[in-house]
N, CA, C and O atoms as a GROMACS GRO file, in nm:
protein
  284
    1UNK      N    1  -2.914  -0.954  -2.529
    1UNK     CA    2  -2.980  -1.057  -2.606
    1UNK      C    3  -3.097  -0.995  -2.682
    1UNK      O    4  -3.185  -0.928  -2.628
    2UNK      N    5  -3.086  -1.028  -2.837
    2UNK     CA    6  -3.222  -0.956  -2.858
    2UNK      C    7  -3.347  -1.032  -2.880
    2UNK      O    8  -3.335  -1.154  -2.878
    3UNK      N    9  -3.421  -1.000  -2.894
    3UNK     CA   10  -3.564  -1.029  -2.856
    3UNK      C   11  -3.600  -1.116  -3.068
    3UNK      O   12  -3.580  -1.046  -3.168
    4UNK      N   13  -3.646  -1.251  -3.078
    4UNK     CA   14  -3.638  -1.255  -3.185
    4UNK      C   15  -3.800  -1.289  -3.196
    4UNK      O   16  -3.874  -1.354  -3.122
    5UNK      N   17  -3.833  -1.191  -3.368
    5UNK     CA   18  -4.022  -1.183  -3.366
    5UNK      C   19  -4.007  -1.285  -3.497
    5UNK      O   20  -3.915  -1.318  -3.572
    6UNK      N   21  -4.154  -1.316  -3.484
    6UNK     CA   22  -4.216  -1.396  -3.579
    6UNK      C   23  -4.245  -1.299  -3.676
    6UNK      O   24  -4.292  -1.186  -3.663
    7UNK      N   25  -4.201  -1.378  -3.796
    7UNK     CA   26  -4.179  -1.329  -3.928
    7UNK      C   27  -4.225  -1.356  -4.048
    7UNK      O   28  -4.309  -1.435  -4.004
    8UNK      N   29  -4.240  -1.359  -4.138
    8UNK     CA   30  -4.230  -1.472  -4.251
    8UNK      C   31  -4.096  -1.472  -4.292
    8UNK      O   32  -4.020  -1.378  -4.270
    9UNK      N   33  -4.065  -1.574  -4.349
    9UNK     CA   34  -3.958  -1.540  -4.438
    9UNK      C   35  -3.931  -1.510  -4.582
    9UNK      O   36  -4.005  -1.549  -4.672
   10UNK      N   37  -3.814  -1.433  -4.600
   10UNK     CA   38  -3.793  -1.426  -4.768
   10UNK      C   39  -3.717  -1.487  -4.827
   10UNK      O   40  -3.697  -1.467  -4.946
   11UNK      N   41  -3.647  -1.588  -4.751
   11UNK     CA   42  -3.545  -1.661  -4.836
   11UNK      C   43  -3.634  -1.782  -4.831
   11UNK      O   44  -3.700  -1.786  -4.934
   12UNK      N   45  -3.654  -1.858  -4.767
   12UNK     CA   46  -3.703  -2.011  -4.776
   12UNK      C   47  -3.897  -1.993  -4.785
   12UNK      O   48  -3.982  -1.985  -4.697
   13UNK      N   49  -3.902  -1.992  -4.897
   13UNK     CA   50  -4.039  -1.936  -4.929
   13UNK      C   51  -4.118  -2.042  -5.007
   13UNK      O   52  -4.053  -2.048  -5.111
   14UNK      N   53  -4.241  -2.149  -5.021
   14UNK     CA   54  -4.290  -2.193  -5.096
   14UNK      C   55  -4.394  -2.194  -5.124
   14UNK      O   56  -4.433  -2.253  -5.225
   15UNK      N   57  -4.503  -2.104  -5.014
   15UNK     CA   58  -4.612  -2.001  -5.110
   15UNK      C   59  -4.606  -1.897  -5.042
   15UNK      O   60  -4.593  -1.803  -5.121
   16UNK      N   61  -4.610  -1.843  -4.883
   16UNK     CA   62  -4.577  -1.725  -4.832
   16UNK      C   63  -4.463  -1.694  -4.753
   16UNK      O   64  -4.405  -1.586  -4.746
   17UNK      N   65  -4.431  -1.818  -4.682
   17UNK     CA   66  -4.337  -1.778  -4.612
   17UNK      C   67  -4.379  -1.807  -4.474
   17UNK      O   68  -4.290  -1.792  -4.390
   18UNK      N   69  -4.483  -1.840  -4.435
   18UNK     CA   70  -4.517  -1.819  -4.301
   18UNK      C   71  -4.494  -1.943  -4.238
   18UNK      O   72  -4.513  -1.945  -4.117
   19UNK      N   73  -4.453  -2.058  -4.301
   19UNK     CA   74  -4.462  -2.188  -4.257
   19UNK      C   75  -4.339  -2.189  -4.192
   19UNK      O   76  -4.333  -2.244  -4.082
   20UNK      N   77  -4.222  -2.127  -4.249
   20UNK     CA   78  -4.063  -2.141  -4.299
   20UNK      C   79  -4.042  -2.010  -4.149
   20UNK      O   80  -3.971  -2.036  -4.051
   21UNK      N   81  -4.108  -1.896  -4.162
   21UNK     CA   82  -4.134  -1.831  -4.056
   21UNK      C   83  -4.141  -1.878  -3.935
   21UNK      O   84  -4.055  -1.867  -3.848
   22UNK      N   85  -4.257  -1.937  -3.928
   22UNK     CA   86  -4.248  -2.031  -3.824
   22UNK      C   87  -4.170  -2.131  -3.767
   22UNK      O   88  -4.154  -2.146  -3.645
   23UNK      N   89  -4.109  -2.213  -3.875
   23UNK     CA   90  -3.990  -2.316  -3.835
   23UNK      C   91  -3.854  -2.194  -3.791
   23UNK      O   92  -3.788  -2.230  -3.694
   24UNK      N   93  -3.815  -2.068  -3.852
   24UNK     CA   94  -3.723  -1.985  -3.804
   24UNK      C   95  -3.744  -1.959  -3.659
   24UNK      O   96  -3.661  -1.988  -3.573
   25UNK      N   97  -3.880  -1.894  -3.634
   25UNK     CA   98  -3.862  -1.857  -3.479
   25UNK      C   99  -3.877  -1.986  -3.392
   25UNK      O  100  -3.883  -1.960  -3.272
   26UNK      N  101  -3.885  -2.115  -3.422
   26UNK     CA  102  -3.840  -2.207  -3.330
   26UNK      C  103  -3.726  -2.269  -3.352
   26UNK      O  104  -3.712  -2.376  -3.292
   27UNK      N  105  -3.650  -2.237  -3.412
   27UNK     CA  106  -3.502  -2.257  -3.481
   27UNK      C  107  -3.517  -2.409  -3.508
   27UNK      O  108  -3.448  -2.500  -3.462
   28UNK      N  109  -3.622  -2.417  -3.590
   28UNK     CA  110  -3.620  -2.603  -3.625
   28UNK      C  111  -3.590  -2.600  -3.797
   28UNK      O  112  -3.540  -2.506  -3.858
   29UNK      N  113  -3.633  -2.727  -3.855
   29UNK     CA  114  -3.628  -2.720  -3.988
   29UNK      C  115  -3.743  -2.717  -4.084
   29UNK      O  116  -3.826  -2.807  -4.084
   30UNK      N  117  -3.749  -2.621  -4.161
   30UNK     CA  118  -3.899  -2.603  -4.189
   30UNK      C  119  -3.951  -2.691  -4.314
   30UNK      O  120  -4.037  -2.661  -4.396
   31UNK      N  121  -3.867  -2.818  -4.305
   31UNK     CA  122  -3.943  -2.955  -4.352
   31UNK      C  123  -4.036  -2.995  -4.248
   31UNK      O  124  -4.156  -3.010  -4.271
   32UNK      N  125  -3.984  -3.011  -4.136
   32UNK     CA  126  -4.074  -3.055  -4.038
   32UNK      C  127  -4.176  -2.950  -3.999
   32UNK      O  128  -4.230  -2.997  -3.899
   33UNK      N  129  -4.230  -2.835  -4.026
   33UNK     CA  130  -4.323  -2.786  -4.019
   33UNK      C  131  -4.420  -2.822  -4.172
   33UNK      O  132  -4.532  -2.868  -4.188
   34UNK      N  133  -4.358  -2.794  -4.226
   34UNK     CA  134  -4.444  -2.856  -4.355
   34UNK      C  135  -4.486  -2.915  -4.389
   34UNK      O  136  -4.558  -2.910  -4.489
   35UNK      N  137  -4.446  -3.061  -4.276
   35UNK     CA  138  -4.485  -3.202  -4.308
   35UNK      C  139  -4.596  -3.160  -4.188
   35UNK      O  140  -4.710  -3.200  -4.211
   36UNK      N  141  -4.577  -3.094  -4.078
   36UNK     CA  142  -4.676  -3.099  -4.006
   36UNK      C  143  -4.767  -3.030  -4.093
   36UNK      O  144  -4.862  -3.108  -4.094
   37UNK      N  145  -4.796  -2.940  -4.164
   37UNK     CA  146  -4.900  -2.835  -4.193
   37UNK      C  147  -4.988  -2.913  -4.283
   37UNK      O  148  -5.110  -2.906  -4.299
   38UNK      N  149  -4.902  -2.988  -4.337
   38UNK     CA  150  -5.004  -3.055  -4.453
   38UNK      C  151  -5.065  -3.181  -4.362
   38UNK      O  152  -5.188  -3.186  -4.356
   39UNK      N  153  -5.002  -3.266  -4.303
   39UNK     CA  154  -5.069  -3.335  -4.196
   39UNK      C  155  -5.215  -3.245  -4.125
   39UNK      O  156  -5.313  -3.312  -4.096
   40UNK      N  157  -5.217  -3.116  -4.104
   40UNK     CA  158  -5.322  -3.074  -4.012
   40UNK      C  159  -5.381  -3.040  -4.172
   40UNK      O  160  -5.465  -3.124  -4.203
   41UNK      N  161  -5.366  -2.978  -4.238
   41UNK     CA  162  -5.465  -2.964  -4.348
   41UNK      C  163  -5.507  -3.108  -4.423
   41UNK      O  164  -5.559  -3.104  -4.535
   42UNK      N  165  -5.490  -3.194  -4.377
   42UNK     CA  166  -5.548  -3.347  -4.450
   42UNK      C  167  -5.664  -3.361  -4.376
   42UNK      O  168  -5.780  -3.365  -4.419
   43UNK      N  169  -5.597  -3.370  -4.184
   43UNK     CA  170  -5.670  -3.430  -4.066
   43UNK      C  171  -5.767  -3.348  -4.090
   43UNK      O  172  -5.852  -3.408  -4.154
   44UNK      N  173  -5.801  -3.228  -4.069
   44UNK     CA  174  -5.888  -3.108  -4.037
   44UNK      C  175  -5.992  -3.076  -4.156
   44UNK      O  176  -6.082  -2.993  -4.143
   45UNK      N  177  -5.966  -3.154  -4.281
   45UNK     CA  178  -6.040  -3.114  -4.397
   45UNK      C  179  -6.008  -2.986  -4.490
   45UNK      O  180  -6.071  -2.907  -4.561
   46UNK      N  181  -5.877  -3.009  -4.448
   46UNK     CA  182  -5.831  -2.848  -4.522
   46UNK      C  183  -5.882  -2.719  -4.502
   46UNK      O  184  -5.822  -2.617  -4.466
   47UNK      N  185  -6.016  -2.739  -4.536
   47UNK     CA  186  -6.043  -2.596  -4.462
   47UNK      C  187  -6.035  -2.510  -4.435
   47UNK      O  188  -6.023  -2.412  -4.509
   48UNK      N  189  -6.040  -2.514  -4.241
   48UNK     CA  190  -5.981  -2.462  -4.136
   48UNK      C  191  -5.800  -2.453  -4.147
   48UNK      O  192  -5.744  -2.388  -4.058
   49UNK      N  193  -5.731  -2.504  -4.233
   49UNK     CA  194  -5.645  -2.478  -4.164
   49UNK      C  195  -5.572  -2.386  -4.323
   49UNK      O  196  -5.462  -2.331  -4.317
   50UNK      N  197  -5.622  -2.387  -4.400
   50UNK     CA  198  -5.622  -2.286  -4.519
   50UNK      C  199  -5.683  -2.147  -4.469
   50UNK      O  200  -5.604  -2.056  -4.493
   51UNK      N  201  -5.804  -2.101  -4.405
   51UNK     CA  202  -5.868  -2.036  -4.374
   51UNK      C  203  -5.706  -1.948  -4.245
   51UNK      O  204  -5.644  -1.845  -4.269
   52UNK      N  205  -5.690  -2.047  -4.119
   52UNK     CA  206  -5.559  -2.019  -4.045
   52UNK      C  207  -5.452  -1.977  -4.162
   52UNK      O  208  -5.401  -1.865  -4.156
   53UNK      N  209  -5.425  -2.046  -4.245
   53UNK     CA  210  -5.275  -2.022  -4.320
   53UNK      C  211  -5.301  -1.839  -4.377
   53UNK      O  212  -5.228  -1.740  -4.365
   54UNK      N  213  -5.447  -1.857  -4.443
   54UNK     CA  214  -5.420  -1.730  -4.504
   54UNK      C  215  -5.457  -1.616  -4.414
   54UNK      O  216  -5.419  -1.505  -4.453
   55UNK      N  217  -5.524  -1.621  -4.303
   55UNK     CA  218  -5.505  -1.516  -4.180
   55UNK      C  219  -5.376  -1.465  -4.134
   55UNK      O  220  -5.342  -1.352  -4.096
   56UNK      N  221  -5.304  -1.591  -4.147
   56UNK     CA  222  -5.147  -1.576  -4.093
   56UNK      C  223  -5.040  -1.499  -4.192
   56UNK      O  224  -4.933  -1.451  -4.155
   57UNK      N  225  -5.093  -1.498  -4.329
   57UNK     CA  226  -5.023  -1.442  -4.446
   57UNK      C  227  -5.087  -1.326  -4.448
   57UNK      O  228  -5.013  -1.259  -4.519
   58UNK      N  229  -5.199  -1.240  -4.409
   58UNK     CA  230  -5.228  -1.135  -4.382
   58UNK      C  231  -5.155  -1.071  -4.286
   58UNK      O  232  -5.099  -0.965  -4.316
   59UNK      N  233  -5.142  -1.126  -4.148
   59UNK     CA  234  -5.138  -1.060  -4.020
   59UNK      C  235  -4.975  -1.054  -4.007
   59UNK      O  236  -4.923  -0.946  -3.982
   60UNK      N  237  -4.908  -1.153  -4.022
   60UNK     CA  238  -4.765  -1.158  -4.001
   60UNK      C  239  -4.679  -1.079  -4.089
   60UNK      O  240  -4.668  -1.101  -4.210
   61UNK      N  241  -4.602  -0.964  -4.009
   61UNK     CA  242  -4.502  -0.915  -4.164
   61UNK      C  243  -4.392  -0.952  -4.207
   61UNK      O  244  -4.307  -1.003  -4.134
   62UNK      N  245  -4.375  -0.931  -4.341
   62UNK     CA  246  -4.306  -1.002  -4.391
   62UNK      C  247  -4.132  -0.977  -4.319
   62UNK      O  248  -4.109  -0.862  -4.281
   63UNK      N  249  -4.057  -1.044  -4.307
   63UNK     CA  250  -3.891  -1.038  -4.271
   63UNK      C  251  -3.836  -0.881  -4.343
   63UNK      O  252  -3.779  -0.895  -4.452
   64UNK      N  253  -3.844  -0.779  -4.306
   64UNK     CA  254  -3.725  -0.657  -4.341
   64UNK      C  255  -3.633  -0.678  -4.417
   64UNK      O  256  -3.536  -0.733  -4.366
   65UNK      N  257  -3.626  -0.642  -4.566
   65UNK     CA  258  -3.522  -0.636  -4.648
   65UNK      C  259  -3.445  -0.460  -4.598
   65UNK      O  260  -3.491  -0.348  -4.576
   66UNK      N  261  -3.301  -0.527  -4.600
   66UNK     CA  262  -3.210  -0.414  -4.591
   66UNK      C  263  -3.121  -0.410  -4.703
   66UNK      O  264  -3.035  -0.493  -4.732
   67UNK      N  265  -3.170  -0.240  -4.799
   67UNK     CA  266  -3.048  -0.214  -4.858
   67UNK      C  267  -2.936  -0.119  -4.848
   67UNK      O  268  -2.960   0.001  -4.839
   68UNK      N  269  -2.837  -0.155  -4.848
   68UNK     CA  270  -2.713  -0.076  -4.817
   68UNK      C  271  -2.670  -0.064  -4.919
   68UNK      O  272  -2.553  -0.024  -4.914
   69UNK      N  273  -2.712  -0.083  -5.035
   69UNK     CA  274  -2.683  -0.009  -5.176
   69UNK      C  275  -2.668   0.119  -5.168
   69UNK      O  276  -2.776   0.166  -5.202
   70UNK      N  277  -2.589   0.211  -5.142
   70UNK     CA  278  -2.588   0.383  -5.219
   70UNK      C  279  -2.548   0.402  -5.246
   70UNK      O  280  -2.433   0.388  -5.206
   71UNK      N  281  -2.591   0.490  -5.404
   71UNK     CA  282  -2.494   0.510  -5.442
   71UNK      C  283  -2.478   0.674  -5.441
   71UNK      O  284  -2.374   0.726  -5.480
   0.00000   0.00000   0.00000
Protein backbone atom coordinates (compact mmCIF):
# COMPACT_ATOMS: atom_id res chain seq x y z
CA UNK A 1 0.00 0.00 0.00
CA UNK A 2 1.54 3.23 -0.67
CA UNK A 3 1.76 5.91 1.55
CA UNK A 4 -0.32 8.98 -0.11
CA UNK A 5 1.34 12.87 0.68
CA UNK A 6 -0.26 16.08 0.62
CA UNK A 7 0.19 17.89 -2.43
CA UNK A 8 -1.14 20.59 -4.35
CA UNK A 9 -2.58 19.87 -7.31
CA UNK A 10 -2.02 20.51 -11.07
CA UNK A 11 -4.97 19.52 -12.65
CA UNK A 12 -7.90 20.99 -10.56
CA UNK A 13 -6.33 24.33 -9.85
CA UNK A 14 -8.18 27.76 -9.13
CA UNK A 15 -5.47 29.90 -7.65
CA UNK A 16 -2.83 27.36 -6.24
CA UNK A 17 -3.92 24.26 -5.89
CA UNK A 18 -3.74 23.72 -2.32
CA UNK A 19 -7.42 23.71 -1.62
CA UNK A 20 -8.05 20.90 -4.44
CA UNK A 21 -4.80 19.31 -2.73
CA UNK A 22 -6.36 19.07 0.13
CA UNK A 23 -9.80 17.75 -0.97
CA UNK A 24 -7.31 14.92 -2.98
CA UNK A 25 -5.61 13.66 0.13
CA UNK A 26 -9.00 13.21 1.82
CA UNK A 27 -10.43 11.73 -1.30
CA UNK A 28 -13.48 14.18 -1.04
CA UNK A 29 -14.69 16.76 -3.56
CA UNK A 30 -12.91 19.85 -3.71
CA UNK A 31 -16.23 21.87 -4.02
CA UNK A 32 -16.75 21.05 -0.61
CA UNK A 33 -13.49 22.29 0.53
CA UNK A 34 -13.93 25.46 -1.20
CA UNK A 35 -17.15 26.12 0.07
CA UNK A 36 -15.55 25.45 3.37
CA UNK A 37 -12.47 27.81 2.77
CA UNK A 38 -14.39 30.66 1.81
CA UNK A 39 -16.84 30.04 4.73
CA UNK A 40 -13.59 30.28 7.18
CA UNK A 41 -12.24 33.27 5.25
CA UNK A 42 -15.75 35.26 5.69
CA UNK A 43 -16.11 33.90 9.56
CA UNK A 44 -12.42 34.75 10.48
CA UNK A 45 -12.18 38.18 8.64
CA UNK A 46 -10.21 36.90 5.89
CA UNK A 47 -7.20 37.64 7.16
CA UNK A 48 -5.98 34.86 9.05
CA UNK A 49 -7.03 32.54 6.82
CA UNK A 50 -5.35 34.26 3.57
CA UNK A 51 -2.24 34.71 5.70
CA UNK A 52 -2.80 30.28 6.34
CA UNK A 53 -3.68 29.89 2.51
CA UNK A 54 -0.53 31.60 1.40
CA UNK A 55 1.86 29.78 4.01
CA UNK A 56 0.35 26.66 2.63
CA UNK A 57 1.21 27.72 -1.10
CA UNK A 58 4.73 28.27 0.04
CA UNK A 59 5.32 25.16 2.15
CA UNK A 60 3.38 22.42 0.23
CA UNK A 61 4.97 21.03 -3.09
CA UNK A 62 3.54 21.16 -5.87
CA UNK A 63 2.12 17.36 -7.38
CA UNK A 64 5.33 15.85 -9.66
CA UNK A 65 4.90 16.22 -13.29
CA UNK A 66 6.22 13.11 -15.17
CA UNK A 67 7.64 13.21 -18.61
CA UNK A 68 8.09 10.18 -20.58
CA UNK A 69 8.54 12.10 -23.65
CA UNK A 70 12.05 10.93 -25.31
CA UNK A 71 12.96 11.40 -27.85
Amino acid sequence: MSKQKFVRSEDDVMVAGVIAGLAHYFSQDPLLFRVAAIAFLLITGIFPGLIIYLIAWLMVPRKPRYNYDVE
